[in-house]
N, C-alpha and C positions, 0 to 999 in steps of 0.2 A: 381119576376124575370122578366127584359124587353124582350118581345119576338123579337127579332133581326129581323124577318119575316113579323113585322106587314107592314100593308099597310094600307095610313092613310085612312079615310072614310071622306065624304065630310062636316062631323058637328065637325069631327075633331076639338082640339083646338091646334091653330097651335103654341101654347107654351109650346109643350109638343116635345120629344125630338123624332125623326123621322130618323131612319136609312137606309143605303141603302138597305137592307135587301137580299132575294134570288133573284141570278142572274139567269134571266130567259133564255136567250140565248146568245151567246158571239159571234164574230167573229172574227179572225187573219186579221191584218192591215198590210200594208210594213214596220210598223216603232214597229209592238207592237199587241194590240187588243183594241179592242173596245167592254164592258159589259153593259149588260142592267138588271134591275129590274122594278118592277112596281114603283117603288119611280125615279128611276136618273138612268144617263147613268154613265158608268164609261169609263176612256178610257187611258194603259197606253200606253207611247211611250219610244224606245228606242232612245237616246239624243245622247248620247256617248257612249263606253266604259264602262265608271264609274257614267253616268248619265242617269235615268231613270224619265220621270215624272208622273205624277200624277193628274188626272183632273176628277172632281166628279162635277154634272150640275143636280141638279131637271128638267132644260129647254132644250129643243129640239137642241137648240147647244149650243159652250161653249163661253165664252165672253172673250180673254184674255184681259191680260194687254199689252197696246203697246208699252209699252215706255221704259221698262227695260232689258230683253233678247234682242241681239240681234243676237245670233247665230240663225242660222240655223242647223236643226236636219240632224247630218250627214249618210252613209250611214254604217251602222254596222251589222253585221255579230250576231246572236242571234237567239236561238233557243226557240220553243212554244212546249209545249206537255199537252196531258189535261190527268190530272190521277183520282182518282174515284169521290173528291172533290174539287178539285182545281188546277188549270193551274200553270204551273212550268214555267217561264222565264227566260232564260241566256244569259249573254256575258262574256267577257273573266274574267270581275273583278265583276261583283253583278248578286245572284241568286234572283228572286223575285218568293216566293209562293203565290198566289191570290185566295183565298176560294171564292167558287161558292157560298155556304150556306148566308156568308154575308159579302163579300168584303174586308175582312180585309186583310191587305197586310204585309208579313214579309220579310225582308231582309236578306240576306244571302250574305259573301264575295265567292270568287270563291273553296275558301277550306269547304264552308259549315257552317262555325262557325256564329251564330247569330249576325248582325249588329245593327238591329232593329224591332219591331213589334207592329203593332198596338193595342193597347187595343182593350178586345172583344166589346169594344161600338163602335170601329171603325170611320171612316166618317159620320156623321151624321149634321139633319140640325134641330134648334128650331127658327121657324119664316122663317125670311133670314137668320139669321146666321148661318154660316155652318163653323164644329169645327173637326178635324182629332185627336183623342185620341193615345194616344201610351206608352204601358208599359213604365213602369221605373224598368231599371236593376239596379240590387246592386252596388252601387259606380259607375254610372254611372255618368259624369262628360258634363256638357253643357258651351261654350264658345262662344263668338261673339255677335249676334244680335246689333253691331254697337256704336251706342252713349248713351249707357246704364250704368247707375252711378250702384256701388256696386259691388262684390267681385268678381273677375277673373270666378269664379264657379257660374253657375248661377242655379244652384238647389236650391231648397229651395223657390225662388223667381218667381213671374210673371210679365210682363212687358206689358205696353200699346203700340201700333206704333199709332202716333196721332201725327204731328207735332205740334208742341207746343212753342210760346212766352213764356217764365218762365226767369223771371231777377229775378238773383240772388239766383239761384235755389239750394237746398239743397245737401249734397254732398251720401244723398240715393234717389232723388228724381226723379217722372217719373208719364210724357212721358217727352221728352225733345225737340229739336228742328228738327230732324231728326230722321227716318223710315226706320232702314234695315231689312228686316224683313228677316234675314239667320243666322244661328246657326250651329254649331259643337258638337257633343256628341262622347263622351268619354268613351269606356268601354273595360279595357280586352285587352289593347293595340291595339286597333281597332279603326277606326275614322268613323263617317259618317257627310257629310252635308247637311241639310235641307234648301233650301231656299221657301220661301211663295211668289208667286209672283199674290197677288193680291192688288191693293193699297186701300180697305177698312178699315176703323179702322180695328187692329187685336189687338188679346192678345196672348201673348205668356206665358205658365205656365210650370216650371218646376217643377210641386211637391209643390205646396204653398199650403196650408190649405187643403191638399191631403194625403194620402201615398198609391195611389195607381197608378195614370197615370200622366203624362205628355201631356199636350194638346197645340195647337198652334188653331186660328178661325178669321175669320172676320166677320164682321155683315152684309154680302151680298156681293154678287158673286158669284163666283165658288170657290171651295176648286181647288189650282191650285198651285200644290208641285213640286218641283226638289229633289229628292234623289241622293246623289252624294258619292260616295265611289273608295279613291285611298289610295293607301298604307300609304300615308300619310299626317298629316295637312296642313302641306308645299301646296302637291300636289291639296286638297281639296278647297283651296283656288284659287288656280291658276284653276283650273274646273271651278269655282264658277264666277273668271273675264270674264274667257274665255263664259260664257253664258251672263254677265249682265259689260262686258267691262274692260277696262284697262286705265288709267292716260294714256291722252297724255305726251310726254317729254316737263317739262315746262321750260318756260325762267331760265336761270342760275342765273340772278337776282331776280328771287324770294326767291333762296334759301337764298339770303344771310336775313343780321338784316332789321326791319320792324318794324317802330314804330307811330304808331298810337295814337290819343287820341281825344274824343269827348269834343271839337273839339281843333284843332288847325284852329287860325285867331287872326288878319287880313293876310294879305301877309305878311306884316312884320314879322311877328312872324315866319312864316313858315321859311321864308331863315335864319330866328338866330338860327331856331333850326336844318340846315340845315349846317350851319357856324359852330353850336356849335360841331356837330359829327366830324367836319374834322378838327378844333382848339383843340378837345380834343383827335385827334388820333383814333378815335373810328369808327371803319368798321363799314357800312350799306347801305344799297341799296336802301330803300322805304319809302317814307314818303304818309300818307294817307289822304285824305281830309275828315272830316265826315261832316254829316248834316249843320252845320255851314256854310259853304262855296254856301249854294246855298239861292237863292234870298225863303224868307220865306218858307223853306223847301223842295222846288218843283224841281223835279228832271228835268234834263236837265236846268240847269241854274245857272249862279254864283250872287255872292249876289253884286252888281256894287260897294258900298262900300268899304265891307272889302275886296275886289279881284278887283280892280281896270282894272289888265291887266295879267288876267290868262295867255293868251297863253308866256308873256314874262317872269311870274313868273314861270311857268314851265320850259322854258328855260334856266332860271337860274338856275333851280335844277338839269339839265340835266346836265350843264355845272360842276356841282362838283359834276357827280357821280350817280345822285337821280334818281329815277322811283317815278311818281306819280302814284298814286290809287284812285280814288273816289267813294266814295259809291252812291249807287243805290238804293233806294228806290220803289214798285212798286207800292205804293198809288199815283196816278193823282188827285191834289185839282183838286176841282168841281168850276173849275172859267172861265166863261166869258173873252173871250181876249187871255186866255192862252194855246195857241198852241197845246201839246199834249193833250189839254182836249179836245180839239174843234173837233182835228183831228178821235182822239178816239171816241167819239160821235158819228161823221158823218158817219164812217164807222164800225161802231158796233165793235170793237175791245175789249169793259169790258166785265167783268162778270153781267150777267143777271138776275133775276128775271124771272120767267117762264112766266111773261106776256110781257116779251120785255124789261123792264126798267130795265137801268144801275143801280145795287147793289153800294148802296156808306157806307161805313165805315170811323171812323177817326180815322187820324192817326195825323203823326209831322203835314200836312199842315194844318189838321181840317177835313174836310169833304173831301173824296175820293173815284175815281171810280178806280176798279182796271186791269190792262189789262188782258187779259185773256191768257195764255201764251200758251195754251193745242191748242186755233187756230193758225194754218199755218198764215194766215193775219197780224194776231197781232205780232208773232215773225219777219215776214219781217218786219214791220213798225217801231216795237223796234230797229232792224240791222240800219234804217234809223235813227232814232233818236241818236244813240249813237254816230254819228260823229260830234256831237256837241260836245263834251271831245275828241275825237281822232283827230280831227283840234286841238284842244289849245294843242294837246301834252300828253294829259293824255295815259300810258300803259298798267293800270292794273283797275280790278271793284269787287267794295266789294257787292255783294248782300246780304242786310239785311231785315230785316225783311216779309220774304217771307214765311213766315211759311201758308198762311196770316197774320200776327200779325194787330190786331186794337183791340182800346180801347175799353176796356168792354170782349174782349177775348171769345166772343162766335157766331163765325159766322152764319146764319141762314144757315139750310141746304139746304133748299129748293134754293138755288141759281146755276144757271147752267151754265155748263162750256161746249166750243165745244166738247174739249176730241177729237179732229181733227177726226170730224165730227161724231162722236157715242156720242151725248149729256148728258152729266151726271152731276148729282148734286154735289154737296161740300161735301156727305160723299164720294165720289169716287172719286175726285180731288183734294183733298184738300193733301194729303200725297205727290202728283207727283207738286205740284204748285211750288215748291222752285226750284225742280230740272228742269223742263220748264224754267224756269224763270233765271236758270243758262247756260241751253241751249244755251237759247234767244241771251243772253250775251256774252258767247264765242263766237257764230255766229256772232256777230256784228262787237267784234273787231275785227273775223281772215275777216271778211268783207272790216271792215274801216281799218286794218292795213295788207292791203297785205304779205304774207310771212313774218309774224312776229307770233310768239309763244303767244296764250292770258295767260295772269293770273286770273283766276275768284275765286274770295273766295265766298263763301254762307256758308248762317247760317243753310240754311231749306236744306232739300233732300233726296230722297230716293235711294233705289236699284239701282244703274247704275248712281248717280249721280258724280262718281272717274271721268267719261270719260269726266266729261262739267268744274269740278269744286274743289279746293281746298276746306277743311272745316275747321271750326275752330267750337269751343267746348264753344259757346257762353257768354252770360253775368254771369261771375263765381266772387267768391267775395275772396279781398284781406286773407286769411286764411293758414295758413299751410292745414290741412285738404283739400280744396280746390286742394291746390297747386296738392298735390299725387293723389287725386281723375282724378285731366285732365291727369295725364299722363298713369291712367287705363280707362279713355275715349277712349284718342288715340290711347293704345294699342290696345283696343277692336275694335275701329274702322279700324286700319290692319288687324284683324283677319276678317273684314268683305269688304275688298275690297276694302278701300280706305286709300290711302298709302300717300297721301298730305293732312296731316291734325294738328291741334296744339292748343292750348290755350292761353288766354290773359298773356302774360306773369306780374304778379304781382300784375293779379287780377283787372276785370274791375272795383268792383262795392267795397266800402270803402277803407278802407288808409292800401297800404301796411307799414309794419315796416322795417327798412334799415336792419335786416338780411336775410329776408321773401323775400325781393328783390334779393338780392345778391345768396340766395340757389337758386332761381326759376330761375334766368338768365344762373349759370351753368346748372341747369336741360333741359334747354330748347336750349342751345347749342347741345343737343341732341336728339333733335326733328323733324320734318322735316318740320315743318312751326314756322318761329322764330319769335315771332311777340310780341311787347309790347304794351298795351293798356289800358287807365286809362277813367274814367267816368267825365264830366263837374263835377265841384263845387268840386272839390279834389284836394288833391295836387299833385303838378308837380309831375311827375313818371317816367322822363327820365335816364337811367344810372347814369346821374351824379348828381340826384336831392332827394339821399340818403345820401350826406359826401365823402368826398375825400376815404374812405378806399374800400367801397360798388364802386364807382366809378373803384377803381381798379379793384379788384374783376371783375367786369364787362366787363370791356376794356381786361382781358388779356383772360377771357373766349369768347369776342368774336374775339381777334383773332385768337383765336383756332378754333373757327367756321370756318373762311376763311382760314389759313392755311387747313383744311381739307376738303379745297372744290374738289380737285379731287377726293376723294374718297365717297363726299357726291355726288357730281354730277355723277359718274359712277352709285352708285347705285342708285340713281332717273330713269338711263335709262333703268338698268336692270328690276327696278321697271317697269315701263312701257312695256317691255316684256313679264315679267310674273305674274305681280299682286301682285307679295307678298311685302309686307310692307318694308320700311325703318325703324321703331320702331315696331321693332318684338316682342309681349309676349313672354315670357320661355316656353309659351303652344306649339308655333310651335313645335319648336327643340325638348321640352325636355317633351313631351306630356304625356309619361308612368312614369314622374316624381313627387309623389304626393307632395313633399315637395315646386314646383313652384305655387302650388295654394294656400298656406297657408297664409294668410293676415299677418303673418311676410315679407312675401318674393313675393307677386303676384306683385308687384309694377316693381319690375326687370326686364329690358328688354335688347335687343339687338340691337343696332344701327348698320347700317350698317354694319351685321352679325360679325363684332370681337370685339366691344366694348359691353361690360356688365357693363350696368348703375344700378347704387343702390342709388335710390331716398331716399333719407332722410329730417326730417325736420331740420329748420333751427337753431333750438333751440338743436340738440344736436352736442357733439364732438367726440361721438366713437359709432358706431351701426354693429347690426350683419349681415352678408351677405352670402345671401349662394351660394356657387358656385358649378354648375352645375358639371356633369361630364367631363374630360377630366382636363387638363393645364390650370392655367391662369398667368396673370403677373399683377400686381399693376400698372397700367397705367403711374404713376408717378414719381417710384423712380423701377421698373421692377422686384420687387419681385417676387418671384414667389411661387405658391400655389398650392398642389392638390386640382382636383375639388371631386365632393361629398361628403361636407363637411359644416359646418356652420363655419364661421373665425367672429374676431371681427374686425371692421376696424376703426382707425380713422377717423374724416370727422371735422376738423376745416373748416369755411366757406368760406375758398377761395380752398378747396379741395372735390371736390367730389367724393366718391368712384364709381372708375372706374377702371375697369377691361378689360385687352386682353388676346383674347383667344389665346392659343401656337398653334404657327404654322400659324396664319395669317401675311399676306400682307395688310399693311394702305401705303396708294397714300397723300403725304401733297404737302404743297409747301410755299414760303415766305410769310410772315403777308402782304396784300394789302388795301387799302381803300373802297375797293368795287368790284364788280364780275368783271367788265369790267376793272378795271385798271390792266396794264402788271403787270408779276410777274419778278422773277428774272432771268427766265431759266432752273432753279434747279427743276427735279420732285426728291422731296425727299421719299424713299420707306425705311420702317420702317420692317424690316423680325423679324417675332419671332421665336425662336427654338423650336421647338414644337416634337411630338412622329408621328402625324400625319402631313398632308402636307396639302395645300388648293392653292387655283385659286381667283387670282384678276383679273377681268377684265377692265382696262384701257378705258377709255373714252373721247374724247372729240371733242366738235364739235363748232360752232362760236358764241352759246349760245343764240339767238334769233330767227334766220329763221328754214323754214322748209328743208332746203339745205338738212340735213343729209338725208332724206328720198331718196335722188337720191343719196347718195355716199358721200356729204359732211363731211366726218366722218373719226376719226381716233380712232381707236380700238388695244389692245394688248393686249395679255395675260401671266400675270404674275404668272407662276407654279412654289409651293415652295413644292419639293420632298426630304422630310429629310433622303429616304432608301440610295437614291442618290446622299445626301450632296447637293444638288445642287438648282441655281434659275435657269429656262429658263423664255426668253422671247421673246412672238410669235414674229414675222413678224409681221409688220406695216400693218392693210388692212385699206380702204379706201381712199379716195382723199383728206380729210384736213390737212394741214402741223401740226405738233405740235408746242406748245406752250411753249415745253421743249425743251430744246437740250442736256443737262447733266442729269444722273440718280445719285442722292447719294443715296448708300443702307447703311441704320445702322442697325447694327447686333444684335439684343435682346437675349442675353443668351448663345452667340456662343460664342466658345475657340478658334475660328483658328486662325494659325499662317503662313497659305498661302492659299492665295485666289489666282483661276486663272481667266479668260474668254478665252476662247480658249487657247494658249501656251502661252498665255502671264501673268505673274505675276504682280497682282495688289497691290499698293501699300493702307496699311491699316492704317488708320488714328486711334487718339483715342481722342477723348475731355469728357467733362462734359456735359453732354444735361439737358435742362428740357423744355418741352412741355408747360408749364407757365412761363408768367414772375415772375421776382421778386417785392413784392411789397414794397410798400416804409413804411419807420418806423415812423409814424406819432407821436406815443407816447414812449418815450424813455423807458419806463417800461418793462422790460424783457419779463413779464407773458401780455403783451398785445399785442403782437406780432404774425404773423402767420407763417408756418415755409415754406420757399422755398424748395420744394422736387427738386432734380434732378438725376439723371443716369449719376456717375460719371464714367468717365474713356470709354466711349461708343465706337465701335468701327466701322468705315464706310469707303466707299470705294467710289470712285471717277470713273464713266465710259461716255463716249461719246455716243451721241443715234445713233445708228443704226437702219437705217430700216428693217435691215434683220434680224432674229432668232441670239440671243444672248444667251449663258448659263455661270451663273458664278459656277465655282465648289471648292469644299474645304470648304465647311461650316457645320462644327463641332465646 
């Protein structure tokens, strides 16, 4: 039996497991208290409300991390009482008990019922490593920890945070490119959230090769925890931003298609493939420039060749439509002559050697120094450097390989970093390097492009990296398996805070097959980063570089993308309010639901909270779906369904099963060729008849600058009250004119046969709708054909926008 009390002795081997043991004396703090033992000080504070943290230090103070919280601990109302063994903590939503005998800390919600508790091993340190144990409850349920492959449920399983280069990575495999180090547990209709906010390697274990605890550790620092507890996951989330950040609202051309490939060149090739989107009718917003484009791999620089006259070749693309992106490399070849190397140099801006010399690694150029992105210095000189792409017109930056990635994949650790001015080596910077490094980036452009919105994508990032940077879910390979696994990437990565995030679509690394294409294009029309991407020495992989059928397919699902950009662009901005995801798990909503974590059905998400996506592969034609509680409708032809139930759905490959939930409001509007070109006028609003009612919130602003923040903005809200029959719609606030002038409302499942708006009777239309085109009959053979679904007989009403509060009534 380990005595929880020992105190080490000085022959001690310090591999032996060392806990915080009896606390000797305690004091009450303004924010919490502050404990001591002969091992480590303990110290908690009260955060919020629903957040309490947690900081356990062997040393005389504690060291945080700087780069990730950026709240400030606010002023809360909480009560301290010390009873015969241990100190009782409260505020309105979490009890915390803190045993004096040996620091173990259990949670409690404000009714008393168990949240969480630590194992009796508690906080404890072996070496540097220092590890927080914590029972495991019966059917306790753990979700999140970010960019993590494998099943919705992370019991069972433990996970490395280690940013990690891995091409071509397995669809169980880990650690991967990015570091969230915060999780959700599940027990008993109860939520809590842990987040770890120290950027050393950690391991996170839920019960793997155990049955007894649950533990989370890094290998030096401080054990430095957030316990966060709200009524619900939704809520825990939004806590969880509100400590470590929230997505800026990104340009509206980001949201749209984005298609990338390493590489596209010379010029020419770029404006055919440029030519080719807008001769084949095909929306898109981005075209990307990868490593090819720069003079022998080295960043800031085009290659004089195959880029003859970048800034005019940009300009062309501007002229029909395009946003360029270029990627960004942060490996500086080590050459003489070459400007960021010389500069970097001279003024110590790499990464070090603890005896002064710049650390060189190789990467695409060969030999590289790399900037150091943790120093103040080096981020201003980057902001400088980037206006060499923001002169020729470039609007958006792909940061890749920033994991560090270089060949041979094992950085020495001894190399040290500013860590803006508290020096530390590569195991303590090496998790924050990518998100620095995305920082860096945004700061550049919102530098070099005045009052313009940046787009930063990165590979690498940790905790707080939503607030600098888009992510994508790296080098994945052409697979069905693959395919489903990134859109449980993506989810998980909603679940942990960052809500701009997506995958290669059809697979960076070997040959998609033309169905493999055509399912992962619909799937990814429901994403919030659309983005295709193919690897050198492969073949073409552009929409139409699968067969005229896969071509269609493609083209009708991505004007569906743009048709729904009002209601993807409103929720981007709510996103950015309050942190929850645009590609929400079934865990949020439907958390006390065991049936959403079942690897039949964990893949199912919710987009823009009324669509219910049911990812399938592309290989079959009828799969099970289960839909959640409440009403849904068939997306396509408006069936309708009860939920809690498993149904069988058809999915021929130019249909994806998709589901609306009853009672939502979808904001569309006419097929356009890109974000910026005008629409028709028409905000087309889609009402479903549901039991319950729901709230759209209308959005829009000029899609670039930062105007909205002073008022540039126009806002409305759309309330569908079924007790009431009725829609209201708010008053107009803000100063931007709309983009609409007509509202059609089409009615989903209603019988009315008079619709008013105030005393006047509206006149009701009825057509045939279908939300896809039809596609063409390439082979006259019956059985090879796909079937056009539509919503015959649909019926919509025609009203003029007013600024003022509108309500239509009579909708039954």
């Amino acid at each position: 039996m380990i005595n929880t009390n020992q105190v080490p002795s000085q022959n001690q081997s310090s591999s032996r497991y060392i806990p915080i043991g009896k606390i000797g004396k305690w004091t009450k703090t303004s924010n919490g208290f502050l404990a001591e033992s002969e091992v480590a000080q303990v110290k908690i504070s009260v955060f919020r409300e629903g957040t309490l943290r947690i900081q356990a230090s062997q040393n005389s103070t504690f060291d945080p991390n700087p780069y990730s919280v950026i709240a400030e601990a606010a002023p809360v109302e909480f009560s301290l009482e010390e009873r015969e063994d241990y100190l009782i903590l409260k505020t309105s939503l979490i009890h915390l008990q803190f045993e004096l005998l040996n620091g173990i800390c259990t949670f409690f919600d404000a009714s008393g019922t168990l949240l969480n508790k630590d194992d009796s091993l508690g906080i404890s340190w072996i070496g540097t490593e220092v590890t927080c144990y914590k029972e495991l409850q019966v059917d306790e349920k753990f979700i999140g920890l970010g960019e993590k492959t494998g099943d919705l449920n992370r019991r069972g399983r433990a996970y490395t945070n280690w940013n990690t280069d891995y091409f071509g990575y397995g669809i169980n495999d880990d650690p991967l490119y990015a570091s969230i180090p915060f999780y959700i547990g599940l027990i008993d209709q109860k939520a809590y959230g842990i987040y770890l906010d120290n950027t050393h390697k950690s391991v996170f274990n839920f019960g793997a090769s155990n049955n007894r605890f649950a533990y989370f550790n890094a290998e030096d620092g401080d054990m430095d925890y957030y316990f966060i507890h709200q009524p619900s996951v939704a809520e825990i989330i939004s806590s969880y931003t509100e400590l470590t950040g929230k997505m800026k609202m990104p340009p509206k051309w980001a949201l749209g298609y984005q298609q990338c490939r390493y590489s596209y060149y010379p010029d020419t090739e770029v404006l055919t493939l440029a030519s080719t989107f807008r001769d084949k009718d095909m929306p898109a917003d981005v075209i990307y420039l990868d490593i090819h484009h720069m003079e022998e791999y080295k960043v800031f620089s085009f290659d004089g060749e195959k880029f003859t006259d970048p800034k005019g070749l940009i300009l062309k693309l501007k002229e029909k439509g395009f946003r360029v992106v270029v990627i960004l490399d942060p490996g500086i070849k080590t050459q003489v002559g070459y400007a960021p190397f010389e500069e970097g140099t001279a003024q110590g801006l790499f990464v070090q050697y603890p005896d002064g010399k710049a650390y060189e690694g190789q990467v695409w150029p060969g030999w590289c120094t790399f900037p150091d992105f943790t120093n103040p210095k080096t981020r201003a000189w980057w902001m400088e450097k980037m206006a060499f792409y923001t002169e020729a017109g470039v609007d958006g930056f792909w940061t890749d390989m920033n994991e560090p990635a270089s060949w041979g994949q094992f950085t020495p650790n001894l190399i040290e970093f500013d860590y803006d001015g508290n020096t530390a080596s590569h195991r303590k910077a090496r998790n924050i390097y990518g998100m620095q490094m995305a920082k860096s980036t945004q700061e550049g452009s919102e530098a070099n492009l005045p009052n313009r919105r940046p787009f930063v994508l990165t590979r690498a990032g940790f905790a707080g990296v939503q607030r600098f940077a888009a992510i994508w879910t790296g080098d994945n390979v052409s697979t069905e398996e693959h395919m489903l696994a990134g859109v449980r990437l993506v989810n998980s990565l909603g679940l942990s805070g960052l809500s701009f995030s997506g995958y290669d679509v059809g697979g960076f690394a070997g040959e998609s097959t033309k169905s493999l294409f055509a399912r992962w294009m619909s799937i990814a029309t429901f994403s919030p980063l659309f983005r295709s991407h193919s690897m050198i020495n492969s073949n073409d992989a552009e929409p139409w570089a699968f067969g005229e059928e896969v071509e269609e397919i493609s083209r009708t699902y991505m004007k569906l993308r743009y048709k729904l950009m009002p209601t993807i662009y409103s929720k981007f901005r709510q996103s950015s309010q309050t942190g929850l995801p645009v590609a929400a798990s079934l865990a949020i909503a439907y958390s006390d639901d065991p049936l959403v974590f079942l690897p039949s059905y964990q893949n199912q998400y919710l987009f823009c909270d009324s669509f219910l996506i049911a990812p399938v592969e592309s290989y079959k034609e009828i799969m099970k779906v289960y839909l959640p509680k409440g009403d849904w409708y068939y997306f396509f032809t408006d069936q309708p369904s009860k939920g809690g139930q498993v149904i069988y759905q058809d999915c021929p490959l130019n249909n994806l099963p998709v589901f609306i939930k009853a009672g939502s409001i979808l904001a569309m509007q006419n097929s356009v060729a890109h974000t910026a070109a005008k629409n028709d006028g028409v905000l087309r609003i889609h009402l479903y008849a549901g039991a319950e009612g729901s709230e759209y919130v209308h959005y829009e602003d000029d899609g670039v600058s930062y105007d909205f923040e002073t008022g540039a903005y126009l806002e409305r809200i759309f309330t569908y009250s079924p007790e009431n029959q009725k829609l209201s719609i708010s008053e107009a606030t803000g100063s931007f004119p709309s983009q609409f002038d007509v509202i059609r409302i089409y009615l989903h499942g209603f019988t009315s046969d008079k619709i008013m708006m105030g005393k006047k009777t509206l006149s009701v239309n009825k057509k045939s709708f279908a939300f896809l085109d039809k596609l063409s009959e390439f082979d006259p053979l019956p059985d090879l054909g796909f079937p056009h679904l539509s919503i015959p007989n649909l019926q919509f009403v025609d009203i003029s926008i007013l600024s003022t509060k509108m309500e239509i009534t009579g909708l039954v």
